[in-house]
DSSP file (Angstrom, degrees, kcal/mol; ACC not computed):
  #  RESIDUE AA STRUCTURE BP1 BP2  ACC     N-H-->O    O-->H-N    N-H-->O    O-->H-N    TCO  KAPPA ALPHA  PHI   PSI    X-CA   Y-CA   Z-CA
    1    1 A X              0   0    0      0, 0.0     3,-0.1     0, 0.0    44,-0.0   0.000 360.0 360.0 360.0 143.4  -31.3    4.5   10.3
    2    2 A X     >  -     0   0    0      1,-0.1     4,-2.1    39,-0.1     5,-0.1  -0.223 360.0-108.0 -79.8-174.2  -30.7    2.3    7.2
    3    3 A X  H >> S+     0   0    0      2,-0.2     4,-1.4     3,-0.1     3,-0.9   0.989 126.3  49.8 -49.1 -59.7  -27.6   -0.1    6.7
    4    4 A X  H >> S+     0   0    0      1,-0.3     4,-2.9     2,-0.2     3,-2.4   0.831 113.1  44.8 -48.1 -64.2  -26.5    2.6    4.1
    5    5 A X  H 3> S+     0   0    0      1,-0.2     4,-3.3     2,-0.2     5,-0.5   0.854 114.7  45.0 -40.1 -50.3  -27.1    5.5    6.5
    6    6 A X  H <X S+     0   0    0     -4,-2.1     4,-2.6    -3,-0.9    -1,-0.2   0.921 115.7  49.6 -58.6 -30.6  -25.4    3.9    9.4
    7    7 A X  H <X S+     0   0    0     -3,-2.4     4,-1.9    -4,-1.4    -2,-0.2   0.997 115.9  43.3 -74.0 -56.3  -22.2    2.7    6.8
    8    8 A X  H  X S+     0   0    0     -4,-2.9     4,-0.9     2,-0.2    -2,-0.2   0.986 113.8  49.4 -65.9 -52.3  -22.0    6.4    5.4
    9    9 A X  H >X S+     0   0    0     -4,-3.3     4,-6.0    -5,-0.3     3,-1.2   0.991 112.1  56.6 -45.1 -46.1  -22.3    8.1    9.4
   10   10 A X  H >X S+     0   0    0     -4,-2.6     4,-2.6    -5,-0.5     3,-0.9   0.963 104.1  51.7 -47.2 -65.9  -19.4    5.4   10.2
   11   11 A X  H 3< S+     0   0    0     -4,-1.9    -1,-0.2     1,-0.3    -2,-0.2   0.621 111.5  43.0 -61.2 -12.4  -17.4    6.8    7.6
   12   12 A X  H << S+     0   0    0     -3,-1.2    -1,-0.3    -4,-0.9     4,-0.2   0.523 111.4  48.0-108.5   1.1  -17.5   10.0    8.6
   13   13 A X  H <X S+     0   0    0     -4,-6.0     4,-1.1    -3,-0.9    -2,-0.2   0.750 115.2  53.4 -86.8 -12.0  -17.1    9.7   12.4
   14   14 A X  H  X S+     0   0    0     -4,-2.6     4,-0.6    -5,-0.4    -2,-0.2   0.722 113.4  38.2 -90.2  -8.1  -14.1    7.4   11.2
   15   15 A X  H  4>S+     0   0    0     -5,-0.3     5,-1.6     2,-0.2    -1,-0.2   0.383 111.7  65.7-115.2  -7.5  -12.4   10.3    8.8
   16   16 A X  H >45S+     0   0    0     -4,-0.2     3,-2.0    -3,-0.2    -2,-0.2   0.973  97.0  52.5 -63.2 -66.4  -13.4   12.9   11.6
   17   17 A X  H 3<5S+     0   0    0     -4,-1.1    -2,-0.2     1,-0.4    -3,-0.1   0.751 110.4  47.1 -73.4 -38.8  -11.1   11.4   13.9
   18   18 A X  T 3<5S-     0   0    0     -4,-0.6    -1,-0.4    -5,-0.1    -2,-0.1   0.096 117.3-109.2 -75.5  14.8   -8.3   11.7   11.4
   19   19 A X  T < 5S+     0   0    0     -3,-2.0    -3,-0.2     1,-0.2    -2,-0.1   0.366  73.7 136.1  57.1   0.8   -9.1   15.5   10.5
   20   20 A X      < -     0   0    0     -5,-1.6    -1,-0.2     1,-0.1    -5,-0.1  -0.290  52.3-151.8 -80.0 171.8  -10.4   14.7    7.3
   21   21 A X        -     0   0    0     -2,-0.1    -5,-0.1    38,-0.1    -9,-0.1  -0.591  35.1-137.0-119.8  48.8  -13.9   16.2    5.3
   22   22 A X        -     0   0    0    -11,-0.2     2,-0.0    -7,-0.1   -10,-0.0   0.322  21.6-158.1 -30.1 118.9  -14.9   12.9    2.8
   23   23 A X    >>  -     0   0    0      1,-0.1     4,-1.4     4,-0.0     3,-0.5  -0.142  26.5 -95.8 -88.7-158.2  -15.7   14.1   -0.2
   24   24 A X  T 34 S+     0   0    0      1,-0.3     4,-0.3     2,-0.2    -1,-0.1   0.401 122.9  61.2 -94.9   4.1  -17.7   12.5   -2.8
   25   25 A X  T 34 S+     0   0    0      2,-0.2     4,-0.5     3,-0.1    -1,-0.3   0.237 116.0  39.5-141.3 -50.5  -15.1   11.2   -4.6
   26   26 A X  T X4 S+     0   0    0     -3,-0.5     3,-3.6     2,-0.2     4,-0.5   0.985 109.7  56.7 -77.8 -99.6  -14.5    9.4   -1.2
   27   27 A X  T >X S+     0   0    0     -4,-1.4     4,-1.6     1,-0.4     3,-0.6   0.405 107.3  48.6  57.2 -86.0  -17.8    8.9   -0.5
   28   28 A X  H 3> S+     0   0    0     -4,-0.3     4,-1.0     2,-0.2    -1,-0.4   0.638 111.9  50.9 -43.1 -48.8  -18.3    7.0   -3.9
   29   29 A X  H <4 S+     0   0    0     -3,-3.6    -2,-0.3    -4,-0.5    -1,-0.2   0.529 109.3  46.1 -94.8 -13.4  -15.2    4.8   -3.4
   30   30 A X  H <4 S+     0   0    0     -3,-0.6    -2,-0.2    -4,-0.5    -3,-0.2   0.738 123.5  32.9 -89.4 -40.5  -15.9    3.5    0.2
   31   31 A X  H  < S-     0   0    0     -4,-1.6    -3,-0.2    -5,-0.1    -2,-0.1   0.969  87.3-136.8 -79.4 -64.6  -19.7    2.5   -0.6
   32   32 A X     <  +     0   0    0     -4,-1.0     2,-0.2     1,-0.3    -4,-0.1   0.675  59.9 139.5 103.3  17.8  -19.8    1.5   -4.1
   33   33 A X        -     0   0    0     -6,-0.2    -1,-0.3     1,-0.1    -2,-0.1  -0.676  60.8-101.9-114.7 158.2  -22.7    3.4   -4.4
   34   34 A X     >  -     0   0    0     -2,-0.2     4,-3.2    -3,-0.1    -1,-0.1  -0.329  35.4-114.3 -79.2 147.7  -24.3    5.9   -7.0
   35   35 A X  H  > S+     0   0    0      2,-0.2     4,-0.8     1,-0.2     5,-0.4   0.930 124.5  52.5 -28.2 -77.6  -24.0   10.3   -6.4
   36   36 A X  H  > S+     0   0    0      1,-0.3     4,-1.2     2,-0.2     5,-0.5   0.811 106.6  51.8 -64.5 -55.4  -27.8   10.0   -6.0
   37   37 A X  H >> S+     0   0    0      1,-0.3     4,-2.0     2,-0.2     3,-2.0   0.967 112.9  42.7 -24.4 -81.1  -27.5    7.2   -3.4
   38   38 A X  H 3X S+     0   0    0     -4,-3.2     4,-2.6     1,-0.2     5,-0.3   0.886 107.3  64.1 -37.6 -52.3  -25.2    9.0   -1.3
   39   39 A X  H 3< S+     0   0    0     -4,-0.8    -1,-0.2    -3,-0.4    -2,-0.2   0.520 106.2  40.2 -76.0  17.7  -27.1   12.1   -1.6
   40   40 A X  H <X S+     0   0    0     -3,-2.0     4,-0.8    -4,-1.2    -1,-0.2   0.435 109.1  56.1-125.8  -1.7  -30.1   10.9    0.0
   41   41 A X  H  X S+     0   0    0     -4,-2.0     4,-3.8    -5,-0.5     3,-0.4   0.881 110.6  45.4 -77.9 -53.7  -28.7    9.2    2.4
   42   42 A X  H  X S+     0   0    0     -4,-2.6     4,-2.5    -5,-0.4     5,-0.3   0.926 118.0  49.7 -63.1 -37.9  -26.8   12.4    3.5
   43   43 A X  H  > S+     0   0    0     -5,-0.3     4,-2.3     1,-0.2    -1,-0.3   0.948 107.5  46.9 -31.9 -65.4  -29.9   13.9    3.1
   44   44 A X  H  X S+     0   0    0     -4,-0.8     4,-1.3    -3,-0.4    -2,-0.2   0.854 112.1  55.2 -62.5 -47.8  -32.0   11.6    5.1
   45   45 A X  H ><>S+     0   0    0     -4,-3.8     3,-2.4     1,-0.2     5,-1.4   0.975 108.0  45.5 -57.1 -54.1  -29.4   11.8    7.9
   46   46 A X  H ><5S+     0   0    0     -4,-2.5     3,-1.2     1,-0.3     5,-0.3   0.799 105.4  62.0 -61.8 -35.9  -29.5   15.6    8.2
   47   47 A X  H 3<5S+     0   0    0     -4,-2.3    -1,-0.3    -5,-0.3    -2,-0.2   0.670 105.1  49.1 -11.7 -48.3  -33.2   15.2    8.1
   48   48 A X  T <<5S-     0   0    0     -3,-2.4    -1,-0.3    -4,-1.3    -2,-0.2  -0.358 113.4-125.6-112.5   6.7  -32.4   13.2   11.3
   49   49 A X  T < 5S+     0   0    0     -3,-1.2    -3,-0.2     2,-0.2    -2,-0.1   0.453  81.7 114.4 -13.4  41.8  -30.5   15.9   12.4
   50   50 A X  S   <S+     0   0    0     -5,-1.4     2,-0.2     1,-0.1    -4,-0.2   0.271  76.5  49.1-107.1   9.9  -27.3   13.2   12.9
   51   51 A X        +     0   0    0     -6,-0.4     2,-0.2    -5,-0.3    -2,-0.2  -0.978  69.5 179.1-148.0 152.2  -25.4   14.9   10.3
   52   52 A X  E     -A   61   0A   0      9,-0.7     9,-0.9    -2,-0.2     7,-0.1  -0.758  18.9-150.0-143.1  82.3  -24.9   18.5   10.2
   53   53 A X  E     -A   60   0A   0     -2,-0.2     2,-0.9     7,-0.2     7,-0.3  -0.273  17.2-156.1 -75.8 135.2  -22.7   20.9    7.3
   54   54 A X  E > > -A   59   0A   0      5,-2.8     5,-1.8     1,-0.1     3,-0.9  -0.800   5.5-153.8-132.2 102.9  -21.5   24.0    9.3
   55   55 A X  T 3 5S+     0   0    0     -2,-0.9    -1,-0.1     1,-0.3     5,-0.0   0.370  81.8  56.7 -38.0 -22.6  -21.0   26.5    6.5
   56   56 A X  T 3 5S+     0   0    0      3,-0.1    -1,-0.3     1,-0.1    -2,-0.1   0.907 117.1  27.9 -85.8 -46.4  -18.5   28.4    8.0
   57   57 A X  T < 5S-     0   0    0     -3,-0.9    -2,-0.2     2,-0.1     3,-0.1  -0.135  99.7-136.2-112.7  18.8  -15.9   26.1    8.8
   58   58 A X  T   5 +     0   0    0      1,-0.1     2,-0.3    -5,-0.1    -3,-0.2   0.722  63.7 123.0  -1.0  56.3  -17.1   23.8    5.5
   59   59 A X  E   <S-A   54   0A   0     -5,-1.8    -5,-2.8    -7,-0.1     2,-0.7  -0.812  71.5-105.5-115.8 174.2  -16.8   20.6    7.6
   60   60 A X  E     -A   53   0A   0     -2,-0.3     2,-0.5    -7,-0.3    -7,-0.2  -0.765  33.7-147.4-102.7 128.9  -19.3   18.0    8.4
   61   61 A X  E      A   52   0A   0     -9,-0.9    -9,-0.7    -2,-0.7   -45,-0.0  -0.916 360.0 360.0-126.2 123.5  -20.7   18.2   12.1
   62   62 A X              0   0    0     -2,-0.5    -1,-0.1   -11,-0.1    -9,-0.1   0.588 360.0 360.0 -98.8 360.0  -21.7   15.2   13.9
């Protein structure tokens, strides 16, 4: 995992605990990083099968 990857998974096991779903909007304001950044990190993680979107319950599943 890269920094970025590790900094974005952190931010969503830390906004899990709280019940939240960071959007991208979020996402964008904790990194400082560009959409396209972000989406290839999230990418790269689920690649990596350490991030997960569960379509049913549209949350993020670690």
């Amino acid at each position: 995992m890269t920094d970025f990857e590790r900094k974005l998974y952190q931010i969503f096991v830390n906004m899990q605990l709280y019940g939240k779903n960071p959007t991208l909007d979020d996402l964008k304001r904790k990194t400082g990083k560009s959409e396209e950044d972000i989406r290839a990190a999230v990418k790269s993680l689920m690649m990596k099968g350490e991030l997960k979107w569960d379509k049913i319950k549209q949350v993020w599943t670690l």
